[in-house]
Every structure is written in structure tokens, then in C-alpha cells.
N, C-alpha and C positions, 0 to 999 in steps of 0.2 A: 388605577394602580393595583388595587386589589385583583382583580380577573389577570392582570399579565401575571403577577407574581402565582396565582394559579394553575396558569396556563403553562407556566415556565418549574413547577412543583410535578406537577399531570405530565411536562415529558418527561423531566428525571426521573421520577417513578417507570415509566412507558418503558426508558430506554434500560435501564436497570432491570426491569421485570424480560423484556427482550431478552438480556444476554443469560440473565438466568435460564429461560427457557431453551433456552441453546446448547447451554454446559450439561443443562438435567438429561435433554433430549439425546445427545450425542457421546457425551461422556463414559456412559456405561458400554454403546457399541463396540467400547475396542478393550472392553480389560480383559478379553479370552488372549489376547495377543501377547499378553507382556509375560505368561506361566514361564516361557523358555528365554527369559533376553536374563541375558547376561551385561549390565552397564557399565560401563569405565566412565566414572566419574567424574573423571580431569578433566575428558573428552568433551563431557554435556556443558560444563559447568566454559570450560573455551570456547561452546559453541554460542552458547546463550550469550557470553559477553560480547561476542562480534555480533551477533545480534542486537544487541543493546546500543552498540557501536552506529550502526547500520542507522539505529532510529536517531541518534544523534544526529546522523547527517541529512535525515530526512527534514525534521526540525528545522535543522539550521537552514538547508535548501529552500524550504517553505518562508523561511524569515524574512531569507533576503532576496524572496520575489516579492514582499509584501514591502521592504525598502524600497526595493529596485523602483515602486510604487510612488516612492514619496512619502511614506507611513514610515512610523514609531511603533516597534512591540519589543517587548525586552524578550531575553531566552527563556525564562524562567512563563513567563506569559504563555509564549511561542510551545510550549513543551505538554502546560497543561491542555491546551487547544487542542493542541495534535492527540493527544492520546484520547479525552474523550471522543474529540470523532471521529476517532478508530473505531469506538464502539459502536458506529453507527455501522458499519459493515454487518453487523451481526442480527441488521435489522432486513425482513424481506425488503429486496429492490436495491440497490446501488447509489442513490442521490444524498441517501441519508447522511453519508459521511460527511459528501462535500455541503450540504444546507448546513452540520452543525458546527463545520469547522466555517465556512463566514458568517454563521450568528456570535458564536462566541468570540469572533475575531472584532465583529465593532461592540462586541462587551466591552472589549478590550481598548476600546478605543478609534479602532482602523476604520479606512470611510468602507460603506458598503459597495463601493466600485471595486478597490483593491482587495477586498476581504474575501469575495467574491470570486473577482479573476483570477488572485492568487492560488486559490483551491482547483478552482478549473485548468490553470497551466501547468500545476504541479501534477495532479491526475492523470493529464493529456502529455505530458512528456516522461513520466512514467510509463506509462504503456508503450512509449517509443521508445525509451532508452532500454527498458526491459525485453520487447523483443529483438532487437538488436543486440544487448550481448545474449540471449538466446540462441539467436542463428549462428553467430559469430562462433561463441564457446562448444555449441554443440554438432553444427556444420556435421563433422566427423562422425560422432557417436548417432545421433539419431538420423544421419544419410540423410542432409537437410542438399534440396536441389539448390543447383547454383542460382538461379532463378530467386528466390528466396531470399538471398542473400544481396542481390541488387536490388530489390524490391526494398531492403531496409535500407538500402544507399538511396535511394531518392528520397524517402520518406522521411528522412534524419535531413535532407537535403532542405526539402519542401520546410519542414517545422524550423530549420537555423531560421528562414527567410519569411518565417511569418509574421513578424513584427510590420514586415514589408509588404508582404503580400496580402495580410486582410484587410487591411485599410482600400489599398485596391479592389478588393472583391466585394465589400459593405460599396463602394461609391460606383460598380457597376451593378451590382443590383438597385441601390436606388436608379438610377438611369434607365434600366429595364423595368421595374415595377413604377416608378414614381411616387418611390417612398423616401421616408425622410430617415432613415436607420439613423443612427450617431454612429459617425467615424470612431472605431474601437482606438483608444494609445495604447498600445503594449510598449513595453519598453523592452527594447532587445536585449539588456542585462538582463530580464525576468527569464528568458528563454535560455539565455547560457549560464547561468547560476542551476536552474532547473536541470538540464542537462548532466552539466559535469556532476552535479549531486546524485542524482538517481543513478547514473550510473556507477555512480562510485558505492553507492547502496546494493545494488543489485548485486554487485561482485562480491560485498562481503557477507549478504546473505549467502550467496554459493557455498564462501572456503565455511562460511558458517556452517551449509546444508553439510558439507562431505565429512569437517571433524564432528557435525552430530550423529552421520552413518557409522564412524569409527566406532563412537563413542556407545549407542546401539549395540555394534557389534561383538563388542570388545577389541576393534583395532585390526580388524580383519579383511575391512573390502578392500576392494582394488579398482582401479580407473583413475582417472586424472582428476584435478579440482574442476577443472572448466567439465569434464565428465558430470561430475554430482552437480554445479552451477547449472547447466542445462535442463535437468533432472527437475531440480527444484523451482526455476523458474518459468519453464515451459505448464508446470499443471498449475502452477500460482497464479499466471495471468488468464487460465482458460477457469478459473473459478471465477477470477477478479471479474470477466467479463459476460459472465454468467449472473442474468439481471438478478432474478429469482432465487439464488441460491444465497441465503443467509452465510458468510464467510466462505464462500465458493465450496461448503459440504457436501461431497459426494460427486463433484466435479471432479476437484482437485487431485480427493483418491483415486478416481477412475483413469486419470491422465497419470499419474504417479503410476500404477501399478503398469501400465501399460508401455511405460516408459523404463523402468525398472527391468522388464521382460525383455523387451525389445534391445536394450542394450546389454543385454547380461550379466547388469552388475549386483544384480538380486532375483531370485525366482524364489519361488513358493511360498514358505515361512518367510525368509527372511525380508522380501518383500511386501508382506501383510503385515508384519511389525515393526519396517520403517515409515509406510505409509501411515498406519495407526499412531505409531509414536510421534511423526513429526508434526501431524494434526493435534494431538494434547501440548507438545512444544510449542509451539506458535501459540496456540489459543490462550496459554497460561502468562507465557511473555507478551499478546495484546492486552485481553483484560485486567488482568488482575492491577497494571500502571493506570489506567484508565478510570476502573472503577474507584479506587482509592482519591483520584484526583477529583474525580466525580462525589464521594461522601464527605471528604474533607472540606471543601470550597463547592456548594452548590450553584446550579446557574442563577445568573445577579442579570438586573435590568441592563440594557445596552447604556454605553455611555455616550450624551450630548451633547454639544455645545455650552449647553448653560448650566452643564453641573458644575459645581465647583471643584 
């Protein structure tokens, strides 16, 4: 009893010392940028809220793939979960997130099959529903091949149909190997709960990206929302998938400014201090819900069967 509570003391410090070294390390690289910005405060303060919006439905999407399961977690559960393993992004390698969000999920009570899958479908159709309205909203602006664009059409095809289709592919590899894998149950609400949520996320991160370019600017640029939606979610997910990169840093900016250039809705300055600034935006709107739910309620032993 004593070494888990140890052990589980040793990561919240771990993970807490992590994002510190992150904010220390990073933080100072962009304050030459901000001398000339000029902010419309309406602008920031709109854009953070649809961002806040955005994690709502992240949340809630996550929740009820963990129903969809056959599992109990309240909102309120569902909410602290989600933000600290947010924090795990901020840790080298990508796995981090989804391990803490199904440990704390059967803290919570959930079996470790749904806690588990849960994280794993939501991740895995997130990066489908995001590049999909990537190509879709940006088609235009970043001269995305048609090619590309049917490439998301099967793929969005393939993932409706995998509830159906890995159970099939688990019982032809046992047939071929002569292994005994277990037939995965997904339940095909988990997949369409997933779906329509992230992408209804991803969209309002965009209108979110563009009133925070306004907002930046003072109310200046110009392009369409699906313009800045593209912008912003085309270098999001090439950090996201970027193992190695601690909050896709220095990915993200690289695809942003390049993106930025490429469609001409920012060059020079003004593009070195949207990319700066949206990297302090997001960082301050991840951590700082995370860490708080994290010092308030520390990590508790998983729950049992035979706890009362």
C-alpha cells in the first residue's frame, strides 16, 4: 500500500516537474514577438471561450465512448481526467496521455478494457476527423490535391466500419498465426459519438484559431474561417504526430509559419507573432486546468470491487 501511494506521489511530482520544464524552457523564446502586437481583447477573451467550448465537447465525446462501454463516470469525473492527461502531452513521446487518462479512468471506477479503449478511439478518430476537416476547409487555401481529399473519403469510410471490420481481421490473423488474440467488442456508438464530437471540436477550434488572429491583430486579417480552421489544424496535428516533440514544439511552429506564408494571410512579423502567440494561447488554456485539478485532488489508488 505504502510503495503504490509512492509510486503514484513520484509521478505527480514527475509529471508536474515535466510541464514546468516546458513552460521554463519555451516560454521565454517568444517574448521578442509580442514589442509590436497590438491586442483586441474582446477578440482573445472570444476565442479562449470557444476554446473552452471545444474541450467541453471533447469531454463529453470521451464520456460517452466510455458509456457507449457499459461504464458509469459522471461529467464532473470525466472533466478532471481529461485535463490532467492533457498534461501528459507535455511529456517526451505521445503514450503518456493516453496511459494517464486510463489509469485515472479506473480510479474512477471504469474497467480497464473500456478505460483503455476509450482513450485509444478517441485519439484514433481524432486524427481522422481532424484531417478530414483539414482537407475539406483547406482544399482551396493550401491547393490540397484532389487525391487527398478521396483518400479522407475512404478512410472516414474504413473507421465508420470498424466496429465491423476488426473483429474480422483479430479472427483472420488468429487463423493465420494460430493465435488465440480476443475478439475486440467495440461498440459502433463508441465510433459515432467519437466522430461527430471531434469534429465538432475541431471546427471550433478553427472559428476559435481565426477570432484569435483578429484578436492579435487588432481585427485586421483577412481570409475565410475555414482559411485560419486549416492554418490551425493542419500544424496541430503534424506536432500531435510528432512522437518526440513535447506539445508538438517547434513542429507546430514550423508548419504554422509555413502555412501562414504559403497562403498569404500573414508574412513576416505578423506571422512570427501569430505563431508565437498561439503557442502561449493553447499552452496556458492546457495547463494551467490540468495542473490545478492535479494540486487540488492528487492521484488516489484505483477503485475495486471490494471497496466500499
Amino acid at each position: 500500500m505504502k510503495t503504490s501511494r509512492l509510486v503514484r506521489h513520484a509521478l505527480q511530482v514527475g509529471l508536474l516537474g515535466f510541464v514546468a520544464w516546458y513552460v521554463r524552457a519555451h516560454w521565454g523564446a517568444y517574448e521578442h514577438v509580442f514589442q509590436d502586437a497590438r491586442p483586441d481583447w474582446s477578440w482573445l477573451l472570444g476565442s479562449s471561450f470557444l476554446v473552452l467550448v471545444a474541450y467541453v465537447v471533447l469531454i463529453q465525446t470521451w464520456r460517452q465512448v466510455v458509456v457507449a462501454w457499459g461504464e458509469r463516470l459522471s461529467f464532473a469525473s470525466a472533466t478532471r481526467i481529461w485535463f490532467i492527461s492533457n498534461l501528459g502531452k507535455y511529456v517526451p513521446g505521445k503514450v503518456w496521455s493516453i496511459a494517464a487518462m486510463g489509469t485515472l479512468a479506473q480510479e474512477a471506477g471504469v474497467s480497464p478494457v473500456a478505460a483503455v479503449g476509450s482513450s485509444l478511439v478517441v485519439q484514433l478518430v481524432n486524427l481522422v476527423t481532424g484531417f478530414g476537416v483539414f482537407f475539406i476547409v483547406g482544399a482551396r487555401a493550401m491547393h490540397i490535391p484532389f487525391a487527398a481529399l478521396a483518400a479522407v473519403v475512404v478512410l472516414a469510410a474504413s473507421l465508420a466500419a470498424a466496429p465491423w471490420l476488426l473483429p474480422v481481421a483479430v479472427r483472420a490473423i488468429n487463423v493465420v498465426t494460430k493465435r488465440g488474440l480476443k475478439v475486440p467488442a467495440l461498440p459502433p456508438t463508441a465510433i459515432w459519438w467519437a466522430g461527430a464530437g471531434t469534429a465538432l471540436a475541431w471546427m471550433l477550434y478553427g472559428v476559435a484559431f481565426d477570432a484569435f488572429a483578429n484578436g492579435i491583430s487588432g481585427g485586421s486579417v483577412h481570409g475565410s474561417v475555414g482559411d485560419w480552421t486549416a492554418i490551425f489544424i493542419g500544424p496541430y496535428l503534424l506536432g500531435f504526430i510528432a512522437v518526440f516533440s513535447p506539445g508538438g514544439i517547434g513542429v507546430r511552429e514550423v508548419a504554422m509559419a509555413e502555412a501562414l506564408q504559403r497562403t498569404g494571410l500573414a508574412i513576416g512579423g505578423m506571422s512570427a507573432l501569430l505563431v508565437a502567440a498561439s503557442r502561449i494561447w493553447l499552452t496556458v488554456l492546457e495547463i494551467i486546468p490540468g495542473v490545478l485539478f492535479l494540486l487540488v485532488r492528487p492521484l488516489e489508488r484505483p477503485v475495486t470491487p471490494s471497496d466500499p
